[in-house]
Steps between C-alpha positions, in 0.01 A plus 500: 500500500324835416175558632457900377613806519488647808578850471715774324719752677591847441762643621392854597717810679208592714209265659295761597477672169455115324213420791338787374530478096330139559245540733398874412580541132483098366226469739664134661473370828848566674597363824747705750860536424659181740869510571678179427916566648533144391507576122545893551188635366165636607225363296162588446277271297241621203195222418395410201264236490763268302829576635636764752728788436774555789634862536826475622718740603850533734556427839858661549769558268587136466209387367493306126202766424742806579730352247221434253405870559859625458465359117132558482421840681114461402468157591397246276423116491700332793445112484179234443401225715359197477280249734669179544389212700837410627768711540782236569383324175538761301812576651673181457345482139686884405805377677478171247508730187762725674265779621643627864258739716614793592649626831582202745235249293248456803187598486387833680137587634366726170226778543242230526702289820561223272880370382651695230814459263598749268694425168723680316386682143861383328323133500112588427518789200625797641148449767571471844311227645311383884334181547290515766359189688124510508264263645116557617643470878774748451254818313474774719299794376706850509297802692382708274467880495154549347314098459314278611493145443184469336544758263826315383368218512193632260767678251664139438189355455412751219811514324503086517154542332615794255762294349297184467267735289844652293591121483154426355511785248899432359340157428226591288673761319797242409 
């Protein structure tokens, strides 16, 4: 049902000020703030070479995020998401154990133009939760600010072969 976890968001008042604590300060690879009316927000998108970090921030005073914000004037952790391979199959096995999507329960086009449902935090620990349909077909990269493929592509590479080496280590010293 799960493949992995796909990203985290943050909620954050301003995206230019978050763009620049990442990329700048954190030293990440941050693509451009992207408007999405559909779900409200703009979003940019921080890589890590395990999981991505989405910025998000308001897009008008409607917006889920502006509410967050009104509670959370800082910002703070907004949702998770995870890769599934079906989205309709994982819907129809949530509905079975009385788990309802959010909204009008069909999936929207997410940051990464793949189908979306959102669930609500009441029914999954207090965490509000996407799944996010992912297949090799459907990846589209995001446009980064300062990258380039290769150098991404060299990061994962490294950090793959770092934690074989922790793995290695933890075994031998257990």
């Amino acid at each position: 049902m799960i493949r992995f976890l796909n990203h985290i968001a943050i909620a954050v008042p301003d995206i230019q000020k978050a763009v620049t604590l990442y990329s700048d300060v954190f030293g990440l690879e941050v693509s451009e703030p992207k408007d999405m009316p559909d779900h409200g927000v703009t979003v940019a998108v921080a890589q890590l070479p395990n999981v991505q970090i989405e910025l998000v921030a308001p897009l008008g005073d409607d917006s889920p995020v502006a509410k967050y914000l009104d509670k959370h004037p800082s910002g703070g952790l907004h949702h998770i998401s995870f890769e599934v391979d079906d989205i309709k199959d994982l819907k129809t096995n949530l509905m079975d154990a009385n788990h309802v999507p959010l909204g009008d329960g069909k999936p929207k086009e997410g940051m990464h133009e793949t189908p979306t449902l959102f669930y609500n935090p009441k029914d999954f620990l207090g965490v509000l939760i996407e799944f996010e349909q992912k297949g090799l077909e459907s990846q589209k990269p995001i446009s980064p600010v300062k990258t380039n493929v290769s150098r991404h592509l060299s990061k994962q590479k490294e950090f793959r072969e770092q934690g074989a080496h922790v793995k290695v280590f933890m075994e031998d010293w257990y």
